[in-house]
C-alpha positions as CSV (number, residue, x, y, z in Angstrom):
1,X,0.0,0.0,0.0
2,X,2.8,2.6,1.1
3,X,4.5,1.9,-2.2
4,X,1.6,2.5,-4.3
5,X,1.4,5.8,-2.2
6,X,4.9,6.7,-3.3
7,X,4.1,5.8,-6.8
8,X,1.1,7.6,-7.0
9,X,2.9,11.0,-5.1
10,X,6.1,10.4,-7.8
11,X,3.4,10.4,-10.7
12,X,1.6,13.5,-9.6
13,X,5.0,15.3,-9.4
14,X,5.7,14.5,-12.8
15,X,3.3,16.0,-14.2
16,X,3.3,18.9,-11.7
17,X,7.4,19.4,-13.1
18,X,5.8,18.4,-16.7
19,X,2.9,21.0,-16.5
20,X,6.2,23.7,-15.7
21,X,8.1,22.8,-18.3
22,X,5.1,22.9,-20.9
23,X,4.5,26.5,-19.6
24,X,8.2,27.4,-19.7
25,X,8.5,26.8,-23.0
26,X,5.3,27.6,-24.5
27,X,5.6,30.2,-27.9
28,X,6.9,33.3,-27.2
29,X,3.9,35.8,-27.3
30,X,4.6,39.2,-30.1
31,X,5.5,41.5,-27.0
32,X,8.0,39.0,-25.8
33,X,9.2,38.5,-29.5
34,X,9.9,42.4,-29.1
35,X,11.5,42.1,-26.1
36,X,13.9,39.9,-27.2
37,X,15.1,41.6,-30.1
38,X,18.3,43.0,-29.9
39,X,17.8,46.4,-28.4
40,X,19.9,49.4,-30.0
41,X,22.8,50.3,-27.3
42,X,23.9,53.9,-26.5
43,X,26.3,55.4,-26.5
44,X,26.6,55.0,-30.6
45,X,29.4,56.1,-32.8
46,X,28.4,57.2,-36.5
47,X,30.5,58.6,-38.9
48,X,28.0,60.9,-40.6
49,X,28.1,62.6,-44.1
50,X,30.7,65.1,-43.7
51,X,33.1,61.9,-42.5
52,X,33.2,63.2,-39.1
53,X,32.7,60.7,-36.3
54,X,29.3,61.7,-34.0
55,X,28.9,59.8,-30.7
56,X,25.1,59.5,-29.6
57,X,25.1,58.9,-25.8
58,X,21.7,58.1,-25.3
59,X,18.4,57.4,-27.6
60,X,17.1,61.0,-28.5
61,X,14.1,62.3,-26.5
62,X,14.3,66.1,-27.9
63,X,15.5,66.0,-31.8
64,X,15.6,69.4,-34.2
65,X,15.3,68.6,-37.6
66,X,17.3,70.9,-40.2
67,X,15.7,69.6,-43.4
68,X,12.1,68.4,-44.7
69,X,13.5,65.1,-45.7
70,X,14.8,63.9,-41.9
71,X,11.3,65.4,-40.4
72,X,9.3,63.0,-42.9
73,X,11.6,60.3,-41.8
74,X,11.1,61.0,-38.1
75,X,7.6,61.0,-38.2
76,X,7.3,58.1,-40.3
77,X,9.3,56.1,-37.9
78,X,6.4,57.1,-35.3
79,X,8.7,59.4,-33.4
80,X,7.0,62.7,-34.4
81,X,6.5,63.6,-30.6
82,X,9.8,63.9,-29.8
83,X,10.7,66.3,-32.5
84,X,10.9,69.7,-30.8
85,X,12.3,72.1,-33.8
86,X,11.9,72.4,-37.7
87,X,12.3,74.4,-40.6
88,X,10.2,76.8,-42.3
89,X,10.2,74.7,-45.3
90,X,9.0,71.3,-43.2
91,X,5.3,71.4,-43.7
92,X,4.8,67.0,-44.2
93,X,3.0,65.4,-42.7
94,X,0.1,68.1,-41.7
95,X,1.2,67.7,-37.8
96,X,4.5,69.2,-38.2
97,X,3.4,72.9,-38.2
98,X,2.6,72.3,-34.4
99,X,6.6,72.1,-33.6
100,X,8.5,75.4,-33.2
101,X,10.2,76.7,-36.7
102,X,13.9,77.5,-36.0
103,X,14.1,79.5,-39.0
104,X,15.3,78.3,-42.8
105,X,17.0,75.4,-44.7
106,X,20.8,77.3,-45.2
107,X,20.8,79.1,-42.3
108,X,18.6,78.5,-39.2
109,X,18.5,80.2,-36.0
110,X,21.3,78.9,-34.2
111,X,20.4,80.7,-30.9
112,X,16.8,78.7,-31.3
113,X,18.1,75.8,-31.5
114,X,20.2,75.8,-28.4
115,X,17.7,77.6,-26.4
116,X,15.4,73.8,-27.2
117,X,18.6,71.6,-25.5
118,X,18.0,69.1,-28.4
119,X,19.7,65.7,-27.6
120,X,20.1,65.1,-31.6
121,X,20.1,67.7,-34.5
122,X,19.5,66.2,-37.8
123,X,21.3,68.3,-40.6
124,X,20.4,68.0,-44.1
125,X,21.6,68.7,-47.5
126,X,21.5,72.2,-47.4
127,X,22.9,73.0,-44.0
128,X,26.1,75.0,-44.2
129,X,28.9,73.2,-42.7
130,X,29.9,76.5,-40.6
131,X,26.3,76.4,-39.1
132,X,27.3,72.8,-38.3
133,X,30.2,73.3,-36.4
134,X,29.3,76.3,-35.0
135,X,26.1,74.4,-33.0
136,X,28.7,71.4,-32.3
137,X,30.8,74.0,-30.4
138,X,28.0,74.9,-28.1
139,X,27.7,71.7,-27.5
140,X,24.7,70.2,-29.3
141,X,25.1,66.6,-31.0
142,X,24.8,67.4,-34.7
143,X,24.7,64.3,-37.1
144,X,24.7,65.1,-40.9
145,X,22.8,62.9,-43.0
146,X,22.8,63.3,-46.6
147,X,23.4,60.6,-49.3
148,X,24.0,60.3,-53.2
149,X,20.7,61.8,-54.8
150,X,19.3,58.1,-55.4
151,X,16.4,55.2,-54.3
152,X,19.7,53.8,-52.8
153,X,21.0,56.7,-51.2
154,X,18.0,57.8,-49.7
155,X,17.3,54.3,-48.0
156,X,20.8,54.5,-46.2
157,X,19.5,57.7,-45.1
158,X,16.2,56.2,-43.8
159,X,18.5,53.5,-42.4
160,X,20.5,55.6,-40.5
161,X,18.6,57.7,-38.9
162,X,16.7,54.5,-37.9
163,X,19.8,53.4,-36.0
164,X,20.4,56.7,-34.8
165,X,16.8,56.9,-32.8
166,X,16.9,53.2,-32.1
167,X,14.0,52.9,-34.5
168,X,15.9,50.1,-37.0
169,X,12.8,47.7,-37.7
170,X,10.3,50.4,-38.1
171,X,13.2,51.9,-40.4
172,X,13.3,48.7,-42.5
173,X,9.8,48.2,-42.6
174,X,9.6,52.0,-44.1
175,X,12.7,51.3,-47.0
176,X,11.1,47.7,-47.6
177,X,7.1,49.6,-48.6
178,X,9.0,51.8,-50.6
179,X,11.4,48.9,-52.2
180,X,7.7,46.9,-52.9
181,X,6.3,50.0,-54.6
182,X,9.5,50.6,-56.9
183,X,9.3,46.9,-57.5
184,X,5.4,47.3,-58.6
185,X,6.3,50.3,-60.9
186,X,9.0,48.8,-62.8
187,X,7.2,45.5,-63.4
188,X,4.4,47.9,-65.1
189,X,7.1,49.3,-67.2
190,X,9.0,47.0,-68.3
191,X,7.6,46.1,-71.2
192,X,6.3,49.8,-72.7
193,X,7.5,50.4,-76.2
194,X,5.7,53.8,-76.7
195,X,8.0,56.0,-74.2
196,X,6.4,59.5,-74.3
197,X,8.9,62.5,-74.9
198,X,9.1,64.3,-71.6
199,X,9.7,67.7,-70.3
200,X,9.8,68.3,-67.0
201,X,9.9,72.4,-65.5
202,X,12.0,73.5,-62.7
203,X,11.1,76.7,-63.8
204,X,10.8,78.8,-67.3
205,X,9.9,82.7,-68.0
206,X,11.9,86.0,-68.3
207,X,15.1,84.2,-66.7
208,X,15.1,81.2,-69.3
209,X,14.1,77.9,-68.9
210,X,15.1,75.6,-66.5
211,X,14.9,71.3,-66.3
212,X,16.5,68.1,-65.2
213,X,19.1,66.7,-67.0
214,X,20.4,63.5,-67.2
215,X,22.5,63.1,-64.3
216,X,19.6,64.3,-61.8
217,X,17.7,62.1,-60.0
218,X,15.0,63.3,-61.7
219,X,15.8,62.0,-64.9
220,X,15.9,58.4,-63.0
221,X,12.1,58.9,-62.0
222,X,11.2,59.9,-65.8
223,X,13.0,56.5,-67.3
224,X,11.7,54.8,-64.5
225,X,8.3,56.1,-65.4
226,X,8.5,54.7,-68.7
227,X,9.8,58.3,-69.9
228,X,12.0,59.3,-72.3
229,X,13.1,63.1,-71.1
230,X,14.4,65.6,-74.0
231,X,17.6,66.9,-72.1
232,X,19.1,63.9,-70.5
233,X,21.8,65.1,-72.6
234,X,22.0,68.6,-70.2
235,X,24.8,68.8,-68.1
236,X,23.5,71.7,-65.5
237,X,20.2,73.3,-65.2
238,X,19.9,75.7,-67.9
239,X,17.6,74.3,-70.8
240,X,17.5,76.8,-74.5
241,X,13.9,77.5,-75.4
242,X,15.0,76.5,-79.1
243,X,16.1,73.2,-77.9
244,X,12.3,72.4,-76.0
245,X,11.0,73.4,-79.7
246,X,13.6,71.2,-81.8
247,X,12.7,68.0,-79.4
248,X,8.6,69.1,-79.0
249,X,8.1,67.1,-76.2
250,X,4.6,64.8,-75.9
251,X,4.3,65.5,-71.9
252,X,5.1,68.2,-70.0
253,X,5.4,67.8,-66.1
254,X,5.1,71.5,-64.2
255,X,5.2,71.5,-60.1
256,X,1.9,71.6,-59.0
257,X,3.4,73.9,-55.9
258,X,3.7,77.2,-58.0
259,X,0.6,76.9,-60.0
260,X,3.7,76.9,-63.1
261,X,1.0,74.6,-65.3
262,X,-1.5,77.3,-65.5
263,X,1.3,80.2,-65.7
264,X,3.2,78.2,-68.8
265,X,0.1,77.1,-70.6
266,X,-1.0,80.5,-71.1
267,X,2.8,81.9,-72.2
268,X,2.0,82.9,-75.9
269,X,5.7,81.8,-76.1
270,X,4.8,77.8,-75.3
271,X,1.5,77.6,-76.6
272,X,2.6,76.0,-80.0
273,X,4.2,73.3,-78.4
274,X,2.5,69.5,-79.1
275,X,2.2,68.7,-75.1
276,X,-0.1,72.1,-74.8
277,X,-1.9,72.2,-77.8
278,X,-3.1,68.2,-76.7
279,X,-3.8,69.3,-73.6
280,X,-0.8,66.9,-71.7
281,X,0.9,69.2,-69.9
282,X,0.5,68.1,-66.1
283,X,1.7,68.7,-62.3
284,X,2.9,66.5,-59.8
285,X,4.1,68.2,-56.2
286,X,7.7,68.1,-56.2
287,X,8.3,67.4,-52.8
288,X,7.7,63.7,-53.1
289,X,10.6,63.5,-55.9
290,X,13.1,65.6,-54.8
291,X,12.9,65.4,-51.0
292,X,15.4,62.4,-49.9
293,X,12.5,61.0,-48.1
294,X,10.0,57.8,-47.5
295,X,7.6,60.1,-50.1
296,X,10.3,59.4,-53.6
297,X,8.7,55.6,-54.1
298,X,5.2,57.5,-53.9
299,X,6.6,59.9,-56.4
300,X,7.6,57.5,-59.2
301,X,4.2,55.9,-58.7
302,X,2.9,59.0,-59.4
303,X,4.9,60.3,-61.8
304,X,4.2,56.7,-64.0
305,X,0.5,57.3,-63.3
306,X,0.8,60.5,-65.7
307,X,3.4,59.2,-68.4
308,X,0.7,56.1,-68.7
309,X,-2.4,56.0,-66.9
310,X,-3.2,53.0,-68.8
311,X,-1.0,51.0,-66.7
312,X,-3.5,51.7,-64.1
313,X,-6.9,51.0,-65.1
């Protein structure tokens, strides 16, 4: 009797041990997944774009950003509350005009931006150097962040800043949408024939005429587009108004931001031109094609959408 007694005690701590073990290795749960990730360690080291070394002691609560590319990439990594300063010129998304302005692009308000006690300041293309090193004398942890004017480049800058605010899966998770949307574009082009002639305005009138040329990141987004653009032979900015009659472009692209399309359709001086007398003379807002940000896939998509609509329907 006693040793059934011992058998039955030994078989109810079996499973009792059993029944701990089960639990102890059940599937992790998606917050414990988290949890386990590798978390980003401070204090960082990053050698930003000016090749200068920039030590990041601790994950940024209190960031400026110096250019309207590094705000879109903040507030698409969800961290849009802890930006404290902007530009004049950083008005994506719609919630940024509730953080102070620091003043413009080239030359900001250095005096602002101390008077904030950032942890981080994000400086873009345009930032002078000078302003650069004249905010990491007072002090403030300045990382510069600018890349070759690419789908390539601007995913290492998306990447980096990622790192830099300990944000690296919700940065991959950004580049990889826009890598998917690229992807979706260029399997709808690869197979057009019929590339439309394309002009695209930076701007035209009493100064001259202005466009993308061939080595411009623009001309990328026009060939991607399924686009053939009349001066990807320019070297520079500076287009002649004999050459935009010699090549008669089919499509002309204008920046929606100025109201150029209605401005340049109404020029007696353009209104001979095949794109305006058909009526194909469009916009598109600039910002998502020239601003190193998670909006450039967006812009291609768009951009395609008016070079052939067709691809579309």
């Amino acid at each position: 009797m006693k040793s059934m007694k011992k058998l039955l005690s030994l078989f109810i701590s079996m499973i009792f041990i059993s029944s701990i073990l089960v639990g102890c290795s059940k599937p992790a749960t998606n917050e414990e997944k988290k949890e386990n990730k590798a978390a980003t360690t401070y204090p960082m080291t990053m050698t930003d774009s000016y090749g200068k070394e920039v030590t990041i002691n601790k994950k940024p609560e209190k960031i400026v950003s110096l250019g309207p590319n590094t705000t879109e990439i903040v507030f698409a990594l969800g961290l849009g509350d802890k930006l404290v300063g902007r530009t004049d010129f950083c008005d994506y998304p719609s919630e940024v005009s509730k953080v102070e302005s620091i003043g413009s692009l080239m030359e900001p308000n250095v005096e602002k931006i101390v008077s904030l006690k950032p942890d981080l300041v994000l400086a873009s293309t345009h930032v002078k150097e000078d302003v650069v090193n004249k905010l990491r004398d007072l002090g403030i942890t300045v990382l510069a962040v600018y890349e070759k004017d690419s789908f390539e480049g601007t995913f290492t800058i998306i990447e980096k800043i990622g790192t830099v605010l300990g944000e690296t899966e919700k940065a991959k998770k950004v580049t990889d949408d826009m890598k998917a949307k690229i992807s979706s574009v260029e399997t709808k082009t690869k197979s057009v024939t019929n590339k439309p002639k394309v002009y695209y305005v930076v701007d035209f009138g009493a100064n001259g005429d202005f466009t993308a040329g061939g080595d411009t990141f623009i001309n990328k987004i026009i060939e991607l587009s399924g686009g053939e653009n009349i001066a990807k032979d320019l070297q520079g900015w500076q287009y002649s108004f004999e050459k935009i009659v010699q090549n008669d472009p089919d499509i002309i692209i204008c920046t929606s931001n100025f109201g150029a399309k209605n401005n340049l359709i109404n020029d007696p001086k353009y209104k001979e031109l095949r794109a305006v007398k058909e009526g194909k003379v469009f916009e598109i807002d600039e910002n998502i094609i020239v601003r190193q940000g998670p909006r450039v896939a967006t812009g291609l998509e768009e951009m395609t959408k008016l070079l052939h609509p067709e691809l579309f329907k």
